[in-house]
Each structure stands twice: as C-alpha cells, then as structure tokens.
C-alpha positions as CSV (number, residue, x, y, z in Angstrom):
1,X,-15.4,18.2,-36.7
2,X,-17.2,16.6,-39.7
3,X,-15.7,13.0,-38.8
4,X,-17.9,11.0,-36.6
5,X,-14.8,9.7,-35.4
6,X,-14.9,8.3,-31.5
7,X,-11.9,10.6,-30.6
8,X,-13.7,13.9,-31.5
9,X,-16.6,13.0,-30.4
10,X,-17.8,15.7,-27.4
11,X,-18.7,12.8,-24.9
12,X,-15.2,11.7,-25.2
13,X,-14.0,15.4,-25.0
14,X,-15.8,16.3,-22.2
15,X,-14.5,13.1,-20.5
16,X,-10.6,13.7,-21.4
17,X,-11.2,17.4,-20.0
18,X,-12.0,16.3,-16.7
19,X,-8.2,15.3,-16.7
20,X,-7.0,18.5,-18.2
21,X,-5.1,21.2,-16.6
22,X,-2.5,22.4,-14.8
23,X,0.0,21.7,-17.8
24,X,-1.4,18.2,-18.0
25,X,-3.0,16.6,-20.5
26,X,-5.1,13.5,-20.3
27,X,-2.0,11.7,-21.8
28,X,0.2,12.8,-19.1
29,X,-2.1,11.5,-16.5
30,X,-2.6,8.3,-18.0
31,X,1.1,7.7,-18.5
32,X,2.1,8.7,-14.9
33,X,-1.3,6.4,-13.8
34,X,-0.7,3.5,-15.7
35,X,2.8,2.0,-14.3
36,X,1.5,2.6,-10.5
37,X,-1.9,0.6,-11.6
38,X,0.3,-2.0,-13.4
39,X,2.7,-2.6,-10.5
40,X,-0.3,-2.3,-7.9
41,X,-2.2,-5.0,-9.8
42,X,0.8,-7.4,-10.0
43,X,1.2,-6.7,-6.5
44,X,-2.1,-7.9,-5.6
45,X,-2.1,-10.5,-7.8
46,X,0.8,-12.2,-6.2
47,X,-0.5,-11.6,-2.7
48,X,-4.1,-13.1,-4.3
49,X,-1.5,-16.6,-5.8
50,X,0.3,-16.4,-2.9
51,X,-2.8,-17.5,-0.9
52,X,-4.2,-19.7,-3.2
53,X,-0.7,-21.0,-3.3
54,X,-0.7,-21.8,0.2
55,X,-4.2,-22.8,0.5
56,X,-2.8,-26.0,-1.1
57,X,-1.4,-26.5,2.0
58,X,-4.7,-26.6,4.3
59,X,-6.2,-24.1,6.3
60,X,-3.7,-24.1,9.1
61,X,-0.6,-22.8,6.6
62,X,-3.1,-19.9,5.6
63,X,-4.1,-19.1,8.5
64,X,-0.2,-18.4,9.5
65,X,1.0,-17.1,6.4
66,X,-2.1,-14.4,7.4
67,X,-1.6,-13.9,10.4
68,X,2.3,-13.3,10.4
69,X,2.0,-10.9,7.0
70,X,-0.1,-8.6,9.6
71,X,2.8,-8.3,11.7
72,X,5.0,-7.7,8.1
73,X,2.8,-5.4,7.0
74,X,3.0,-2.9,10.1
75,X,7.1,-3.0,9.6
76,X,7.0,-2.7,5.8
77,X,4.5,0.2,6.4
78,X,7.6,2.2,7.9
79,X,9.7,1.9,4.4
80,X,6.7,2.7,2.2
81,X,6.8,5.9,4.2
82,X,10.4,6.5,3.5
83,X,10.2,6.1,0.0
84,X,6.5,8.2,-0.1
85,X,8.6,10.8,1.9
86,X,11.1,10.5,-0.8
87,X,8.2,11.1,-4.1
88,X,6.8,14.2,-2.3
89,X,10.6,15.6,-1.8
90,X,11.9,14.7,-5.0
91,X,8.9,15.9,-7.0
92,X,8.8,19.3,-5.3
93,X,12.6,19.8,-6.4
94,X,12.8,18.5,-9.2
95,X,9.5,21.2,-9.6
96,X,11.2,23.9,-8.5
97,X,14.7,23.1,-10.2
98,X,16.3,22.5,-7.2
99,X,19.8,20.4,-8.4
100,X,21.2,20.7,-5.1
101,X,18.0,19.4,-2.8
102,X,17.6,16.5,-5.0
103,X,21.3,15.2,-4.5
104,X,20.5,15.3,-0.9
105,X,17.4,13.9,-0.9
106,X,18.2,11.1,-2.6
107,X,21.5,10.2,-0.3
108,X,19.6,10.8,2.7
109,X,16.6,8.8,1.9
110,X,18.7,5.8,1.1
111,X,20.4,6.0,4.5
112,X,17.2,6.8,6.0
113,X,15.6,3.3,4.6
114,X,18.7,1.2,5.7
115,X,18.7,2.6,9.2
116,X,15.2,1.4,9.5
117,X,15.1,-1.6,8.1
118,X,18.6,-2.9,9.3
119,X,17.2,-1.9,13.0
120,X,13.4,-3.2,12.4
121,X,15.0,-6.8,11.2
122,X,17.6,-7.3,14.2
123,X,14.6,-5.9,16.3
124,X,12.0,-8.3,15.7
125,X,14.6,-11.1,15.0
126,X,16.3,-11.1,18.7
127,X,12.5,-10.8,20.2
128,X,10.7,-13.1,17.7
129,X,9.6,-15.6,20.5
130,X,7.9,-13.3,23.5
131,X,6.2,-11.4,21.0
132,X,4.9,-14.2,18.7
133,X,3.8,-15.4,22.2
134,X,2.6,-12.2,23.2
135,X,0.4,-11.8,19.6
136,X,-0.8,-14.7,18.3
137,X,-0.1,-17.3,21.4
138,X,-3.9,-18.6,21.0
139,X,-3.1,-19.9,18.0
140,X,-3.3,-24.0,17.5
141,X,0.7,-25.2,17.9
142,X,0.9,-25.9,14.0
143,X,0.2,-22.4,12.8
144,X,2.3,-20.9,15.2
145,X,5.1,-23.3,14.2
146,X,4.4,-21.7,10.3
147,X,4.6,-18.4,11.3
148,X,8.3,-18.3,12.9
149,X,9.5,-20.1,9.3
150,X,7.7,-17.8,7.5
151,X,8.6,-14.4,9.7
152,X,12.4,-15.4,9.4
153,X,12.3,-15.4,5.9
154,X,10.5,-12.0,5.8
155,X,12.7,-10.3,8.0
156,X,16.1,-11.6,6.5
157,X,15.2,-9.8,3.8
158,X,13.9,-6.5,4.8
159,X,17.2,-4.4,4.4
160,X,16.9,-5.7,0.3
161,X,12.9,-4.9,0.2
162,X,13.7,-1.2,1.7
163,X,16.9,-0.3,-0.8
164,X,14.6,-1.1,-3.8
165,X,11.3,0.7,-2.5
166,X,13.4,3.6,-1.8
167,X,15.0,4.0,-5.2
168,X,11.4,2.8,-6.4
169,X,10.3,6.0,-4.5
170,X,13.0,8.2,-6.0
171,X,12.5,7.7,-9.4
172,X,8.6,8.1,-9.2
173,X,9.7,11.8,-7.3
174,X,11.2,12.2,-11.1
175,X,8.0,11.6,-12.7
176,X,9.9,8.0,-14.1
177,X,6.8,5.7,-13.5
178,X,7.5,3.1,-16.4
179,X,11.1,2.2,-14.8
180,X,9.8,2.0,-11.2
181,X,7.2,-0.8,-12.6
182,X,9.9,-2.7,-14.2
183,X,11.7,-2.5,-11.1
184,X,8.6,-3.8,-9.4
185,X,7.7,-6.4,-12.2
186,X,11.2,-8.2,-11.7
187,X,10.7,-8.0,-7.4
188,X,7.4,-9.2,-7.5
189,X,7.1,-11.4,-10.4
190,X,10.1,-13.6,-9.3
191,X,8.8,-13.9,-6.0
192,X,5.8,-15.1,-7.6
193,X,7.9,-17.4,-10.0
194,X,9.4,-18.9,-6.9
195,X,6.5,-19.7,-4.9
196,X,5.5,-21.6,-7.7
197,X,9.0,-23.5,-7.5
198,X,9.4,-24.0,-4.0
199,X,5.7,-24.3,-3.1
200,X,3.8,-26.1,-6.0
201,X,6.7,-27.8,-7.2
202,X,9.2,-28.9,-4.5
203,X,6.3,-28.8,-2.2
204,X,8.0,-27.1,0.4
205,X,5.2,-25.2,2.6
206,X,6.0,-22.4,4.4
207,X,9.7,-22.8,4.4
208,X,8.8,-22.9,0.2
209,X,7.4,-19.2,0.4
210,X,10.2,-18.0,3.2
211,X,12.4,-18.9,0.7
212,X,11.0,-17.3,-2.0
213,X,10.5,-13.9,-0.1
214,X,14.2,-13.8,0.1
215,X,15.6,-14.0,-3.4
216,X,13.0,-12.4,-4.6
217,X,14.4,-9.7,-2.8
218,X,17.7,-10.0,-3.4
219,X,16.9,-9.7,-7.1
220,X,14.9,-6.9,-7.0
221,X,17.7,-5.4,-4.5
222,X,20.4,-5.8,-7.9
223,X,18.2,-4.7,-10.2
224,X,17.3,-1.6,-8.1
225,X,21.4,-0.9,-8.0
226,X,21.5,-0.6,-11.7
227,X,19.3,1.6,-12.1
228,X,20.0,4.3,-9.3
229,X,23.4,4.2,-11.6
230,X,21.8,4.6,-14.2
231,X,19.6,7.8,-13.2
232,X,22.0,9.1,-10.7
233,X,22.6,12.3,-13.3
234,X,19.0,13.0,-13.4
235,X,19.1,12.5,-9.6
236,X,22.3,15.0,-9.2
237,X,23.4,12.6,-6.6
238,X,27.1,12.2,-6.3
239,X,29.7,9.3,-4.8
240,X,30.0,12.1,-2.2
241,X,26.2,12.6,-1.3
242,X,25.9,9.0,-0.8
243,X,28.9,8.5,1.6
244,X,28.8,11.5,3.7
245,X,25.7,12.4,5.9
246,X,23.7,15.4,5.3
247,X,22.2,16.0,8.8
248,X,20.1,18.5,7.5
249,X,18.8,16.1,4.5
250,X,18.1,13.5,6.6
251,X,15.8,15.5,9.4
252,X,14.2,16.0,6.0
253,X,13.4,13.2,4.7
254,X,12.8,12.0,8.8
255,X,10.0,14.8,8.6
256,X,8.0,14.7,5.3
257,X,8.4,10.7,5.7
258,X,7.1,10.6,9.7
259,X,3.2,11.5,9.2
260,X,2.9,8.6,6.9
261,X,5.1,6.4,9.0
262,X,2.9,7.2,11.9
263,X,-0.4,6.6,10.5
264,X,0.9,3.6,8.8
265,X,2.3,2.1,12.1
266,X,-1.0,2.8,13.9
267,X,-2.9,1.9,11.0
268,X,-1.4,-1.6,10.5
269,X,-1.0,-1.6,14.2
270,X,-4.7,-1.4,14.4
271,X,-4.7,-4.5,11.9
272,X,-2.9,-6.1,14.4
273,X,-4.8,-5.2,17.1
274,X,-7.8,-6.8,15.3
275,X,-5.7,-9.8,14.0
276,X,-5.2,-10.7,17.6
277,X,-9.5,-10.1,18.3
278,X,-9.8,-12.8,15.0
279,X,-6.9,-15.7,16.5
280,X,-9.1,-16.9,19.6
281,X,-12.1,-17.5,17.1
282,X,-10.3,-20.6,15.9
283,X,-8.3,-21.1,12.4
284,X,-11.3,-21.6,10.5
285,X,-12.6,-18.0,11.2
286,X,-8.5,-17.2,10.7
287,X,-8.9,-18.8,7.1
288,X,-12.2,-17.2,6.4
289,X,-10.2,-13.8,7.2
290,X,-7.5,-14.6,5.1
291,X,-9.3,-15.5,1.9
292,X,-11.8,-12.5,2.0
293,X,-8.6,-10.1,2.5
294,X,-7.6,-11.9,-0.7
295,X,-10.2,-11.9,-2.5
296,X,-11.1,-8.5,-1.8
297,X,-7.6,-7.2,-2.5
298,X,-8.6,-7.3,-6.2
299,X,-11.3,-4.7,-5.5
300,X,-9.9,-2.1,-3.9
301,X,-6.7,-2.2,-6.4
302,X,-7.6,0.3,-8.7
303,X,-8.2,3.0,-6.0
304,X,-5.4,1.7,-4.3
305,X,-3.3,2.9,-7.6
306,X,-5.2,6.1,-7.9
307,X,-4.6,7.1,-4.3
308,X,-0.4,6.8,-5.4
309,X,-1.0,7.8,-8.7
310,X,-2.1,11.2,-7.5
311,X,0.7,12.4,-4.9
312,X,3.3,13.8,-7.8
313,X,0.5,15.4,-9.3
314,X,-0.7,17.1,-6.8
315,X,2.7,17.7,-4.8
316,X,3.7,19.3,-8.4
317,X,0.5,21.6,-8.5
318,X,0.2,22.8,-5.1
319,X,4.3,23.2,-5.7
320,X,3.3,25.5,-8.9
321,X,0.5,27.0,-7.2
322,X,-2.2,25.3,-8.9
323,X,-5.3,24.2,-6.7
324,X,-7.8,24.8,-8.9
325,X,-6.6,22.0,-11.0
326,X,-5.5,19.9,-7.6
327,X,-9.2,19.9,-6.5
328,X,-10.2,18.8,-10.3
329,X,-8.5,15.9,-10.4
330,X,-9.3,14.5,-7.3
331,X,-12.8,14.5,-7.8
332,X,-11.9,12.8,-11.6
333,X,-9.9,10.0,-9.4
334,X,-12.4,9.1,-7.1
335,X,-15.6,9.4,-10.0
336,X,-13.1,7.0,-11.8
337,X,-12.1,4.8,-8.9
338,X,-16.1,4.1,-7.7
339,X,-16.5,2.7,-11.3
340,X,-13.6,1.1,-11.9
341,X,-14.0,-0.5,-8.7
342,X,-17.9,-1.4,-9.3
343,X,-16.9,-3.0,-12.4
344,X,-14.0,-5.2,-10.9
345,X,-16.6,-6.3,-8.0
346,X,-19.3,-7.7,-10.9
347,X,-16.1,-9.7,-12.2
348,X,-15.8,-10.9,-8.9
349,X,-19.0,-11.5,-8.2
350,X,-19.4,-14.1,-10.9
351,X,-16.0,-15.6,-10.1
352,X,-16.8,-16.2,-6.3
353,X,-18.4,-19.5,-6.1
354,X,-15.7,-21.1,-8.3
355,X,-13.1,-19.0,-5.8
356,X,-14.2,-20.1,-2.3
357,X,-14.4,-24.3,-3.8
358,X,-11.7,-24.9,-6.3
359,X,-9.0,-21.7,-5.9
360,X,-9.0,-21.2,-2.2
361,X,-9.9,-25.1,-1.3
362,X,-12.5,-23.5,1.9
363,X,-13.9,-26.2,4.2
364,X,-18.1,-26.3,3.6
365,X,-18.5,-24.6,6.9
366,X,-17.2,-21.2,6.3
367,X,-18.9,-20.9,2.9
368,X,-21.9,-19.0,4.6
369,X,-19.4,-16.5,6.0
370,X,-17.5,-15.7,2.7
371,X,-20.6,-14.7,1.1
372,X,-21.5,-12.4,3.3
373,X,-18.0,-10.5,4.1
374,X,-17.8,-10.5,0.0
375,X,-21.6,-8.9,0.0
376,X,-20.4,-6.1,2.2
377,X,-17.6,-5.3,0.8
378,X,-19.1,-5.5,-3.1
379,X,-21.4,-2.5,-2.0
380,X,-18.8,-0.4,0.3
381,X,-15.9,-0.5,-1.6
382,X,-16.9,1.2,-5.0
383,X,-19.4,3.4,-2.5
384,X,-17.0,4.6,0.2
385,X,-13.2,3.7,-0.1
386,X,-12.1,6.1,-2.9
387,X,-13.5,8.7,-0.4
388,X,-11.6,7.6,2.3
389,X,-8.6,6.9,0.3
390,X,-8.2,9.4,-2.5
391,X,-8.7,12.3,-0.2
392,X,-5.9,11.6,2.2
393,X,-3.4,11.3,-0.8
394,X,-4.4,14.4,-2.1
395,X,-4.1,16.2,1.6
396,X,-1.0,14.6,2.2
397,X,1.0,15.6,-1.1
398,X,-0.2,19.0,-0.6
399,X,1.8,18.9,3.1
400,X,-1.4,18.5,4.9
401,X,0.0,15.5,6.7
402,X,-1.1,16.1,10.5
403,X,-4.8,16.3,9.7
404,X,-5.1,13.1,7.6
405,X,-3.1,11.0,10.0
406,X,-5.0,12.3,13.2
407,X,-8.4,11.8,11.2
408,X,-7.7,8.3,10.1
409,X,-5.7,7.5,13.6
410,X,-9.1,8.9,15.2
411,X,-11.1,6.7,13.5
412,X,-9.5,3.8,13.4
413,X,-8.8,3.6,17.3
414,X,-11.7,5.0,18.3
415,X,-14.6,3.5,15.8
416,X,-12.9,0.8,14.3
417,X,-11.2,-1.4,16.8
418,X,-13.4,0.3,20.0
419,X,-16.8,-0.9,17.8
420,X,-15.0,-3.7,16.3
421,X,-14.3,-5.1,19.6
422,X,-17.9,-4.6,21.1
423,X,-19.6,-6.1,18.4
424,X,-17.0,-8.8,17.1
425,X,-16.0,-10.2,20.9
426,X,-17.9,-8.7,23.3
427,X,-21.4,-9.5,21.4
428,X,-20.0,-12.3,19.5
429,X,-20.7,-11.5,15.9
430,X,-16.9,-12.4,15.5
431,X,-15.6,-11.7,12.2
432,X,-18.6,-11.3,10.2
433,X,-19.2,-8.3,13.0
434,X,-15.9,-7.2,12.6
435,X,-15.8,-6.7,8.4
436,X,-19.5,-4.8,9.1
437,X,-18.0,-2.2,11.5
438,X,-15.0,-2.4,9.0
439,X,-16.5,-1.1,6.0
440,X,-18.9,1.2,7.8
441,X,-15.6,3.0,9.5
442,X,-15.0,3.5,5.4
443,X,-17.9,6.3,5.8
444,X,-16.6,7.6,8.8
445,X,-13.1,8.5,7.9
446,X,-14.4,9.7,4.2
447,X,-16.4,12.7,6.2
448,X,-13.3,13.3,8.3
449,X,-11.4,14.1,5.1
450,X,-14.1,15.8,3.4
451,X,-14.9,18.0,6.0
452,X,-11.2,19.2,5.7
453,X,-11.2,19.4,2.2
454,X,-14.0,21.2,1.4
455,X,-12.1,24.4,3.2
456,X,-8.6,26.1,1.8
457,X,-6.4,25.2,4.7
458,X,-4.9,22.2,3.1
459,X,-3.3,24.5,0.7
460,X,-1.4,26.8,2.1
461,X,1.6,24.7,3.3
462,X,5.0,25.2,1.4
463,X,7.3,22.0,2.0
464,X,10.8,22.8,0.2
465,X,11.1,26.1,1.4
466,X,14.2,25.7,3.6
467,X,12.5,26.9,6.8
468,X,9.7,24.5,6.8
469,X,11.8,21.5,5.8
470,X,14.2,22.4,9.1
C-alpha cells in the first residue's frame, strides 16, 4: 500500500466495503445496478421528451396525454407485477438450483402476462366511453377528444408491452441485467425515435404519439422473442412448458405476483383518484401537473433504479440465508440514493427556468406554481423517498409482501388522498395543496416501513419451498 493510488486509498475502501458481502463484491453490485439505472433513465427520459414533445402541441394535448397515461399507468402496473413476480421466482431457483421450477416459472409467467393484458385491453376497449365519462368528464371537449386517440393506441398494444416486460422480468430473475436493457433500449428508444417522426415531423398530435406507442411495441415484442430463444437453455424452459399449463406454476406466479399487483392497482388507483380531484381545476392547473410530474421524474430516477436493483439481491440473500448482508446493503442504497438524488435536483435546479419557458412552452400564469411544486419536491425527494421506496423493495424480495402493501395502501388512502382532498378541494389550495400533502405522505409511509424493518420478522419467510408457494 506504498502507491497513493486512488483505488487503494482507505476512503475508497471503506466506501466499496459498504457494498461487500454476501458473495458480492462491489463489482457485482455495480454490474447488476447499472443496466436497471440505464434502462430506468431512458425510461424517464422518454416520458420527460415525450411531454416536451407534446407540449408543442399546447396545453390542452398535455393535459390529455397526462391525464389518460394515469389511467395506463394503473393497467401497466398489473404487468410490472407479473414480471416482478417472475424476478423474485426465478432468482430464488435459479438460487437454489432448482432446473425444474425455473421451466415452470417461466411458462407460467408468460401465460400469466397474456391473460392479463389480452383481458385488461378488450376490457377497457369495449367500456372506453362510460368510463372516460365517468373519470375525466370535467374535462374541456378538446382534451377529452385527445385522450380516446391516445388510450386506443395504448391499449392495442398492451398484449406486445406485457410479452416483453415478462421476458424482461425473466432474464433479470437470471441475474442477466445487460440483455434486459438492450431489450428495453430498442422498446423505448424507438418509441422515442417515432414520436419524433410522427409528432415533430409529420406533425401529427396525439394520433402521432398513439401511433408510436404501437410499433414501438411491436418491436420490442420481436426483439423480446429472440431472445427468450436465445436463453431458453439457461431458462430450462421447453416447447412443452410453454404449451401445456402448469396449474400449479401458475397459482405461483398468481401468488408471489398478486401483493405487488394489489398495491400497484391501489397505488395508481389512488393516482387516479387524485387525477380526477386535479381535472375540475381547469387544464392549466392539468398542465401545471403534468410538467412538474415530468420534471420531477428525473429526480426520483436514481432511487427508482435502486429500489429494482435491489430485489435479486436481496431475494438471493435471504434465499442463502444471508440477512446480515441484506440489511447492509439497504442502508448503502438509500445513503446512495439521498445523494444521488440531491445531486440530480441541483442540476435541475439550474435547468428549471429555461425548462418551464422554452422546453415545456408553460403559459406566464402557472410559472408561480411550478416553482413552488419543484421547491418541495427538491427538499423531499433526496430527504424522504429512498426511505419510502428502498425499504419496501427490500421487504418485498425477502416475501414480506402483505406488510408493505397494507402499509403503503394505508397511507395512501387514508393520508394521501383523505388529506389530499381536504386541503386540495375542500380548502382550495388545489394542486399546490395536493404536491404538499404528497411529499409529506413520503415521511409517513417511510416510518411505516421502518418500523417493520427494524424488527426480524421480515425474514423468516421461505417462498420456493413447495408448501408456501401452494
């Protein structure tokens, strides 16, 4: 240790220990960490183009394409939980060397997603117009108009979207991070290519980005194909597996995939809820909505990533009996997700005022408003979301599923949309009210989780032994 050399430096040590353990190395976590903060980034980032993209289009298209992904995003939250169900499953097998579990898993998650999506499309198609109506029917004619386009578009292609997240999921169960982001790369980046095309371009709206969702899809969809092929040795998934039906597989994947389902649908179905408190304030308070959740997108990313990145790790040390080094790597993610997060708010920060004029194109009036929803959440999100989202990852990949989605379905009914409705409708601090009770529930539901962490309990389930799974 003569060399003054940065690696061997003891600062440096000491900071790649607090990664170590468990049979993983600092290297190991960075490579399984990397591809989920890649493809969560690129996600965001078209999400954050996709609005700006729009915003071309006036403040009535955003307020649509907003208030119609609210509705996609409590669907879509379904199929994440298939293929989440799937990681957990898949990485406890393939920890325990299980050939024959992983076959199953794999054929039953696939005809697990297509179920759901096939029904959730047909679903929502055949009652698009009561429950558009129903939602959003405050909503000025124009933006309602948008939405339909845009919904159709969505929903067309849901079946597509759900085959590649699941074998998205599957390979991440195997540990096989860099394929799943080239998987997500090609789904998301051509979607993004095409908005650009159909919206920019060809100037075609809405219809421009309905369009666009489609392919994109449909690309990702072929893509996905090849490489389920390509990995189904690894998988130990036959012809067989995939055209019989394992009753016994699917209850399976039904089960480990149904506590995130749940909290997702009341989660997102609380976004909803809300979405429907922010319509009657009038598109401009809409559009002020949109281009925070935007905005703000960017922030929350890296702990986003962290909170996915963490779920094989953990699911593979509480699976080898490891939660010594399960508790010591949470605390590393959420140390690392305050600061990463703190420093991707300062870049925001200085970005903002040439943000809310020349990217998002917002009217004068609401300028006043975007500064103070971005104030709040520059403070809360480094403070309290990696509390509030790291923990429940790390609860659910150890099987402690029912406690994190009761906690976070507690408080979101009960503090955020209960509050959120006294003190955005009922006193009338409309959606600056709203975002204040939002980032304050942040707090809430990190105690929640804490509180449950801080005892054993959340360690002592045992998913892939054969009599929990039934």
């Amino acid at each position: 240790m003569h060399h003054h050399d940065f690696a061997s430096s003891k600062y440096v040590q000491h900071l790649l220990d607090a990664f170590r353990g468990g049979g993983y190395g600092a290297r190991d976590i960075y490579t399984l960490t990397y591809p989920v903060l890649v493809d969560t980034l690129f996600l965001t980032l078209v999400d954050f183009c996709n609005t700006g993209i729009i915003s071309t289009s006036g403040p009535a298209a955003i307020s649509a394409v907003n208030t119609a992904e609210s509705l996609h995003w409590l669907l879509i939250g379904t199929f994440n939980a298939i293929a989440l169900g799937a990681t957990v499953l898949i990485s406890q097998y393939h920890g325990a060397g299980d050939r024959r579990g992983l076959g199953r898993t794999t054929s039953s998650s696939l005809q697990v997603m297509l179920a759901a999506t096939v029904l959730y499309a047909i679903g929502v198609l055949l009652f698009e117009d009561p429950l558009i109506g129903l939602l959003f029917g405050s909503a000025d004619r124009d933006v309602l108009e948008y939405i339909h386009i845009f919904l159709f578009g969505l929903l067309v292609s849901y079946p597509l979207r759900g085959f590649h997240m699941c074998v998205a999921g599957l390979l991440r169960g195997l540990g096989r991070t860099k394929i799943t982001l080239v998987l997500s790369l090609v789904a998301n980046g051509s979607n993004l290519a095409l908005n650009v095309v159909f919206v920019i371009l060809m100037h075609m709206d809405v219809t421009g980005l309905a369009w666009a969702a489609g392919l994109s899809q449909l690309i990702g969809a072929l893509v996905a194909f090849a490489m389920l092929r390509g990995y189904a040795s690894e998988l130990h998934v036959t012809r067989r597996d995939l055209f019989g039906f394992s009753r016994e597989g699917a209850t399976q994947v039904i089960t480990v995939s149904l506590p995130f389902a749940l909290e997702d649908l009341f989660f997102n179905g609380g976004k909803l809820i809300i979405q429907m408190f922010i319509v009657p304030f009038g598109t401009l308070q809409i559009a002020a909505n949109g281009i925070i959740g935007s905005w703000n997108h960017l922030q929350e990313m890296p702990i986003r990533a962290l909170s996915i990145a963490i779920v094989p790790i953990i699911g593979t040390s509480i699976g080898g009996g490891n939660v010594t080094y399960a508790r010591k790597i949470t605390r590393t993610f959420i140390i690392v997700g305050a600061l990463s997060s703190a420093l991707v708010g300062l870049v925001l920060l200085a970005l903002f005022p040439w943000a809310i004029t020349s990217y998002y194109h917002a009217p004068a009036e609401i300028h006043g408003t975007l500064w103070t929803l971005f104030i709040f959440t520059l403070i809360g999100y480094p403070l309290l979301f990696g509390l509030q989202c790291i923990y429940p990852a790390t609860l659910r990949a150890a099987g402690d599923g029912s406690y994190a989605t009761i906690a976070s379905l507690a408080s979101m009914w009960i503090y955020r949309i209960g509050i959120g409705y006294l003190v955005s409708v009922v006193l009338n601090y409309q959606i600056v009210g709203l975002w204040a009770v939002w980032v304050s529930e942040w707090a809430v539901r990190g105690l929640l989780f804490w509180l449950r962490y801080r005892t054993d309990r959340w360690t002592k389930h045992d998913l892939t032994s054969s009599h929990d799974a039934a």
